[in-house]
C-alpha positions, -999 to 999 in steps of 0.1 A, spaced: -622 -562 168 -649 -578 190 -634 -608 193 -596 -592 198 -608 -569 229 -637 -593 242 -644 -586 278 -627 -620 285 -593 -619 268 -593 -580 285 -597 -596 320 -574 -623 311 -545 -599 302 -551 -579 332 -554 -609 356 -519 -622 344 -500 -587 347 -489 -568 376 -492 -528 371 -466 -522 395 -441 -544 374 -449 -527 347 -448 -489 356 -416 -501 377 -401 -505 338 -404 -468 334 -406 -454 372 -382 -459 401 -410 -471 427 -405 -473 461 -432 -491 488 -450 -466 508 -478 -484 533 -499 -504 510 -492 -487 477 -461 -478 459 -446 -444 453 -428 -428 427 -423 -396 403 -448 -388 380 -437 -396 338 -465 -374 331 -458 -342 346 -423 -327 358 -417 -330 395 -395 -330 427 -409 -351 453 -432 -382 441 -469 -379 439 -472 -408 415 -493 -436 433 -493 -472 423 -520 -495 442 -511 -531 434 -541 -542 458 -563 -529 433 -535 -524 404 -545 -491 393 -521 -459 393 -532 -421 405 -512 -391 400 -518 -366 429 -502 -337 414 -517 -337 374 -545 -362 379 -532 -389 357 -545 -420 363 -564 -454 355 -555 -489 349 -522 -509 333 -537 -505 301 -544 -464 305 -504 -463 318 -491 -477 288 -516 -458 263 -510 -422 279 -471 -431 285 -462 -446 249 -493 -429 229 -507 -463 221 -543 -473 216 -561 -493 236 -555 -525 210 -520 -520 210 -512 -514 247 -535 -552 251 -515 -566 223 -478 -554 242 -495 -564 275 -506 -597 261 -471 -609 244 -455 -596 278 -475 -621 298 -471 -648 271 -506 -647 265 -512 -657 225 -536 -627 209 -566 -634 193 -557 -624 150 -578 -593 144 -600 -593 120 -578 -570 89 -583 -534 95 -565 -506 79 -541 -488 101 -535 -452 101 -508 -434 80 -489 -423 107 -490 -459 126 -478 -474 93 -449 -451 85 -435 -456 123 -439 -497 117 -422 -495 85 -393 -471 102 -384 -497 128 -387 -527 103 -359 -510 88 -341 -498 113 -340 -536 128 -327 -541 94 -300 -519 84 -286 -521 120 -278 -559 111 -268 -554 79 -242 -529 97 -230 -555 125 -227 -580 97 -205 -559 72 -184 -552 106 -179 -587 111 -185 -608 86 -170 -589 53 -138 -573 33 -155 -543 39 -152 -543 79 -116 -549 81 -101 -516 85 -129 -507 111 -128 -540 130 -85 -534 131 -99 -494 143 -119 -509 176 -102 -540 183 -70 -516 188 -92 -495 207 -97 -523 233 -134 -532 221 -140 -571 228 -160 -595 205 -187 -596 231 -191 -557 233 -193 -559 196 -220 -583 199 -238 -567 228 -243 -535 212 -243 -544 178 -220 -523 167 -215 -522 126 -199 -508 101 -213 -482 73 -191 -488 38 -178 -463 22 -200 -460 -6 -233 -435 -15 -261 -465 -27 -247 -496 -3 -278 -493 16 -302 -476 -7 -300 -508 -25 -303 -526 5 -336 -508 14 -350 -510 -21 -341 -543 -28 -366 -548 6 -398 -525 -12 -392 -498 14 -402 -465 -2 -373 -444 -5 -391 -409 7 -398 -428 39 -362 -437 48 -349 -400 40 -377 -388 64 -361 -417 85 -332 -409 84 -310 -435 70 -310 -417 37 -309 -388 24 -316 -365 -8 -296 -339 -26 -308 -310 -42 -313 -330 -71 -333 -348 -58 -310 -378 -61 -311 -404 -27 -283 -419 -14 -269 -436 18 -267 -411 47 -241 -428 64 -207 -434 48 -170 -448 60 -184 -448 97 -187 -469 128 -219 -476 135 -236 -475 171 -277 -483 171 -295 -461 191 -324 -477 209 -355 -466 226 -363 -472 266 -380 -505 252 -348 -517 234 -363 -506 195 -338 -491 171 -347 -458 165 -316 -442 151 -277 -444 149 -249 -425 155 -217 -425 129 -185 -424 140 -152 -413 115 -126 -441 118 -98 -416 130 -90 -378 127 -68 -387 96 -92 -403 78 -103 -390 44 -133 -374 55 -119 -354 81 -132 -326 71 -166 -337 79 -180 -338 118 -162 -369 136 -201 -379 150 -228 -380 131 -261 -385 143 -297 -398 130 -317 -369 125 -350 -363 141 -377 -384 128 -414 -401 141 -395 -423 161 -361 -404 170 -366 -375 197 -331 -366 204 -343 -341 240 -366 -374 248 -336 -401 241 -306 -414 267 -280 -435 246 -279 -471 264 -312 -469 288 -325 -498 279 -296 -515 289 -285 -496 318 -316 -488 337 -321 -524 359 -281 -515 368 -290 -478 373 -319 -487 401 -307 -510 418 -274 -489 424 -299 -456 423 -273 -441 405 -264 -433 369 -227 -421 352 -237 -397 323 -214 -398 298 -213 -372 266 -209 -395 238 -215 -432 231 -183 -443 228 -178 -433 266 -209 -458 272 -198 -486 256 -156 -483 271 -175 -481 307 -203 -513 299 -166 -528 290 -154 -525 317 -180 -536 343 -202 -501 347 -231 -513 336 -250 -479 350 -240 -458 318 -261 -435 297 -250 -406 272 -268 -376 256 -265 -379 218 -244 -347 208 -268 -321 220 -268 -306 259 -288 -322 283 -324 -313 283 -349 -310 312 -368 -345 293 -333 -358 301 -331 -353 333 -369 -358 340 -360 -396 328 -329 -402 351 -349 -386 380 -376 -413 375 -349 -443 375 -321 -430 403 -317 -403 427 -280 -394 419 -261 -389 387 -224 -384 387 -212 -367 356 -184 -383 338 -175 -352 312 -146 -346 293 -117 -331 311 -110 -300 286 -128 -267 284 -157 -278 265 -163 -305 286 -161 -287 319 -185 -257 307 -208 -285 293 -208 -299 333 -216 -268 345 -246 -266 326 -256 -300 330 -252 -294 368 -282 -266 369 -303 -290 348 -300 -319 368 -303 -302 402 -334 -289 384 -351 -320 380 -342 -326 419 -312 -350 417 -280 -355 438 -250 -346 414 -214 -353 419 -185 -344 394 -163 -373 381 -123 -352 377 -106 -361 349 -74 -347 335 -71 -320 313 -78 -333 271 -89 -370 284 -122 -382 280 -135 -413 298 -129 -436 270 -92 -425 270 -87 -427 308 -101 -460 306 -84 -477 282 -48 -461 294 -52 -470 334 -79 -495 332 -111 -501 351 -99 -502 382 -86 -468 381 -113 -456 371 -133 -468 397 -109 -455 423 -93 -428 410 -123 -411 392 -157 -418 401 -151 -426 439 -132 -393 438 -162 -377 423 -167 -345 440 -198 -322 451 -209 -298 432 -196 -272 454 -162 -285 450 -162 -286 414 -177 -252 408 -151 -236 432 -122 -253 411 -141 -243 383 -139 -208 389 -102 -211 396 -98 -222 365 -110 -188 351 -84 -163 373 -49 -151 370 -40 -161 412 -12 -137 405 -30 -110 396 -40 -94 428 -75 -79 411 -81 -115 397 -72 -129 429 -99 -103 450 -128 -114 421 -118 -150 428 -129 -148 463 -159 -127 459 -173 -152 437 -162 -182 458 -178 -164 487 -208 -160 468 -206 -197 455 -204 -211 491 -237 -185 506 -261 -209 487 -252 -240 507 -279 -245 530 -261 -262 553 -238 -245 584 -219 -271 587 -207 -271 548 -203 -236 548 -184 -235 574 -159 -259 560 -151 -241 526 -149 -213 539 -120 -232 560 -108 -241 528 -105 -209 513 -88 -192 540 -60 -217 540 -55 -215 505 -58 -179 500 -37 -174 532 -67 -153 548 -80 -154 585 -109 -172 593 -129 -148 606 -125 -122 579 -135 -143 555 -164 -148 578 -173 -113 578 -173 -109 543 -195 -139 536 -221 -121 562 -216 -91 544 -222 -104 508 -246 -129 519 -270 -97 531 -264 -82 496 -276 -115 475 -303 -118 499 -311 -77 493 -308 -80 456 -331 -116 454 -356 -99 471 -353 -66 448 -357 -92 417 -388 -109 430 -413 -104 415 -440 -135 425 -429 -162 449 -420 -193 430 -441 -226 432 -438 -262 420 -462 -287 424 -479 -268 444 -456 -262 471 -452 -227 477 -414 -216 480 -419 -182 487 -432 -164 522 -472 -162 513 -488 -192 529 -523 -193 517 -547 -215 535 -562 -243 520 -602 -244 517 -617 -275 528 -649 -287 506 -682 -283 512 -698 -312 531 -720 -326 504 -688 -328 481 -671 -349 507 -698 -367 510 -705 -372 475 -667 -384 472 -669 -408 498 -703 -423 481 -682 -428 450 -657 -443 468 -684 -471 488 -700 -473 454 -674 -487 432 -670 -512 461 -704 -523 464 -734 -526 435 -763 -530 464 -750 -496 481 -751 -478 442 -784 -491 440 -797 -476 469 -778 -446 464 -792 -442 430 -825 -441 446 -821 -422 479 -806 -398 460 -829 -398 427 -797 -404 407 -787 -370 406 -751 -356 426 -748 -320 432 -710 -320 416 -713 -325 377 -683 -343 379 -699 -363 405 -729 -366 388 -711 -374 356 -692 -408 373 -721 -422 391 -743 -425 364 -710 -445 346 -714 -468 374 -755 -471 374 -750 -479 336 -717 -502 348 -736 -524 373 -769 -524 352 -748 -544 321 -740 -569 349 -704 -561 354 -690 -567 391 -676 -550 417 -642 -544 410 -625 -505 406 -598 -511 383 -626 -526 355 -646 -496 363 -620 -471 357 -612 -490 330 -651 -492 316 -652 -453 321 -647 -436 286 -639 -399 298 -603 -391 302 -611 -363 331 -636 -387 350 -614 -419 342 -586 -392 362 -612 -388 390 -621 -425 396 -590 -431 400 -586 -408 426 -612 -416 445 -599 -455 445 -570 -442 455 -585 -424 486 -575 -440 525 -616 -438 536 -621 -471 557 -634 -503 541 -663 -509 567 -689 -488 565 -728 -487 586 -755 -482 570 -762 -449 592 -728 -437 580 -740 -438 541 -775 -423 555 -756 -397 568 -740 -393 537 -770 -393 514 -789 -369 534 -758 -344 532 -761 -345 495 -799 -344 495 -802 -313 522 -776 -292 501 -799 -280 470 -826 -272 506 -792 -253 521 -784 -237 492 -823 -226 492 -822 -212 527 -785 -195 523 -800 -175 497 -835 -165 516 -814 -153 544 -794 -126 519 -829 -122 504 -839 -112 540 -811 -88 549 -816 -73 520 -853 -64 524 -845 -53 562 -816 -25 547 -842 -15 521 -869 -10 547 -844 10 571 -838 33 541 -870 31 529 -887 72 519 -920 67 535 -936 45 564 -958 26 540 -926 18 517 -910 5 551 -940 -13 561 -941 -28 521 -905 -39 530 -905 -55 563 -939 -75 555 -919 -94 527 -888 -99 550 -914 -112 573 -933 -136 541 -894 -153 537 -886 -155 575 -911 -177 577 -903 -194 548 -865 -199 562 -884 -217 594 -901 -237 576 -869 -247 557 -845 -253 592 -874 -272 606 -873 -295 574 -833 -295 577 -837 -308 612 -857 -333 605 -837 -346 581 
């Protein structure tokens, strides 16, 4: 592969991309100073630590450690190698790629190739039977009365499965794809007779892409509830597969994520179909979960791209408890939520198509309420008001319900709202909220049993203070830093210092950068972090770069420096004489006899002089 990876076509790629455009594809970035900030993909977190230098174009996570170049970013996020992450950098920059020479590929690496190949396939073959054939007419008569345009047709490439059990084994096989490869795929399947046939049967037929627009699956819908196959689940999904991760996937991100930062807001919609009626009609900022409940991956990948989701459920029971849950998850992953109302039985799709767009817009999600709001009418949903007993628990529980808000001011106006509409005074309900707030407070501190931490950022009462490093580690840091900046300063550092670091870790990176500067390479942090072969001291380089130390450094500053790191092994030395000395001193106060005292205090004596000699050579520097 010498020719593919030479040095050259590396620095080529990398001169013609710009990191922060590319980790802006899969993190909401925002500029901070000089570099650009932004929540970690590695790592689940609340409040950004992910650092993006486009100065140097190199990314550092402060929180896990992540970090290294454009190519390291798109290896660690999309598991490529380093080939593959220059290829998809290369064709991004329009850059023509150097053929390889033939190499065999691994198993895995081929399976996954030939599982989008057909994908690709069969999700045209779909769209064309929809639109092109006898056997798409009763299907295209389905959606077209269902208010779905040509265009949306088109855009989303939605198709038509036949009704028949070997329509697209035939398809497949016809194409030399192996057929125990497209059952573990997922667009077949096997009895237990071992007999394959077409997983998807008499269904309209929605691709399901990946973040970078590959189809990785589809979901099946039945034509009506009247339909033949009623009996079977009206949405079928792909199942899990080497490229389908259903907790990892967002129906429509692809499409909807340049919408969904710019507004830094998404609408998160239960199925597909809800997707596509909203893209229809002008809300471009759509994305569904794909028949399971939101997972924390979910939410992790919305909290990268926007900082508030409204949830656009269905309007039965189902729909509401499902919104509940989604509510804790999302708040989890530290966004705003608001809660889109919709009638009781109607799902977006149906509101849309019977009121329109415009309705929707006003009379749904600009009437999307907090999360307060929703989980007081929630509750109200679940009580008898008539029933005095149901009526007493009703209040309880919205008391309880509004004691979480942080905020006085909030507080102050449901509790407003609950005394109007329970007919109570103001100031009882006051009391009571006082009165249960104590006993939550009493009860979560009975319950605790650690303080809580994220990131760490301790939410509990125990402040611990932070120990700052030793001086030579500092100093050692900050020689690193100068170092990767300069090859004459490594040089004399490598000598002053007799190529040795204190640190390991320390150790470990300079002599990378000896060996970098010694093969001629230049000075330039994002190649050495790149040259560096070690995942844990690639993550330290990084950080270093990343560090705000000052550009302009004297020369008495790096002496300084040097002679920090070369006077720690001599106060390491004298640290331990001294508890050598104390030592000898308690011995000799406890000593049995004058002699043994005498013994004592002659060798305390021996290493005080040798701990003079030792300042004396400290002082001197």
């Amino acid at each position: 592969m010498a020719g593919h990876t030479s040095d050259e076509f590396v620095n080529q790629v990398r001169a013609a991309v710009d990191i922060v455009d590319v980790v802006g594809e899969y993190v909401q970035l925002r500029k901070s100073g000089r570099a650009f900030l932004g929540l970690c993909p590695f790592h689940s977190e609340k409040s950004p630590s992910f650092n993006v230098n486009a100065e140097r174009q190199f990314f550092h996570c402060f929180g896990c450690g992540a970090g290294g170049d454009v190519f390291s970013f798109l290896m660690k996020l999309e598991q490529l190698t380093f080939p593959e992450a220059l290829h998809k950098l290369a064709e991004r920059a329009g850059i023509d790629v150097p053929k390889p020479p033939q190499e065999e590929a691994s198993p895995e690496k081929r399976a996954k190739q030939a599982m989008l190949e057909a994908h690709e396939l069969v999700s045209k073959l779909y769209h064309y039977v929809l639109t092109e054939t006898p056997y798409g007419v009763e299907a295209m008569k389905y959606l077209t009365k269902r208010g779905m345009s040509r265009q949306t047709l088109t855009e989303y490439q939605i198709g038509f499965a036949p009704d028949s059990w070997d329509f697209v084994t035939q398809f497949l096989k016809k194409r030399s794809f192996s057929q125990d490869l497209m059952v573990e795929a997922g667009l077949l399947a096997k009895s237990e007779a071992g007999k394959v046939f077409d997983r998807f049967r008499g269904r309209v037929m929605f691709p399901i892409h990946d973040s970078q627009g590959h189809v990785i699956g589809f979901g099946g819908r039945l034509l009506d509830n009247t339909h033949p196959k009623s009996s079977q689940p009206k949405y079928l999904n792909s199942p899990e597969s080497l490229l389908f991760n259903k907790s990892a996937t967002l129906f429509n991100l692809h499409r909807a994520r340049s919408t969904m930062r710019k507004r830094k807001q998404a609408l998160l919609f239960e199925g597909y179909v809800d997707v596509v009626s909203a893209w229809q009609a002008g809300f471009m900022q759509g994305v569904a979960t794909l028949g399971t409940a939101l997972t924390e991956q979910q939410a992790r990948i919305l909290r990268r791209n926007v900082e508030s989701v409204v949830l656009c459920y269905d309007g039965d029971a189902a729909g509401q408890e499902a919104t509940s849950k989604a509510i804790h998850v999302l708040q989890q992953a530290g966004l705003i939520v608001r809660v889109a109302p919709l009638p009781q039985g109607v799902d977006p799709d149906d509101y849309i198509r019977q009121h329109g767009a415009e309705a929707f817009s006003q009379q749904v999600l600009l009437q999307a309420m907090p999360v307060t709001a929703f989980r007081l009418k929630h509750l109200r949903s679940q009580y008898v008001i008539n029933d005095e007993t149901d009526k007493t628990r009703l209040i309880a529980k919205a008391v309880e319900i509004i004691n979480e808000l942080d905020s006085p001011v909030e507080r102050d106006l449901y509790q407003r709202q609950l005394a109007e509409e329970y007919s109570l005074t103001l100031g009882d309900l006051k009391w009571e909220s006082k009165r249960a707030y104590k006993q939550q407070k009493s009860e979560r501190q009975r319950d605790k049993v650690s303080p809580a931490w994220n990131n760490s950022i301790n939410n509990g009462k125990v402040t611990l203070a932070k120990t700052l490093p030793p001086a030579y580690h500092t100093a050692e840091r900050k020689l690193l830093f100068y170092m990767m900046r300069n090859a004459e300063l490594a040089f004399r550092v490598q000598q002053e210092c007799n190529a040795h670091f204190q640190v390991d870790e320390h150790d470990a990176l300079s002599a990378y950068l000896y060996a970098y500067y010694a093969e001629g390479n230049t000075e330039d942090p994002g190649k050495f972090i790149h040259y560096v072969q070690d995942e844990s001291l690639k993550q330290l380089a990084s950080g270093l770069a990343m560090m705000e130390y000052k550009e302009d450094v004297s020369d008495l500053e790096i002496g300084d420096y040097i002679k920090q790191v070369n006077n720690y092994p001599k106060r390491a030395e004298l640290e331990r004489l001294r508890e050598e000395q104390r030592s000898l001193h308690l011995q000799a106060a406890a000593a049995d006899s004058e002699d043994a005292r005498k013994q004592l205090e002659i060798q305390a004596a021996i290493i005080g002089m040798k701990i003079l000699e030792l300042e004396n050579a400290l002082k001197e520097g």
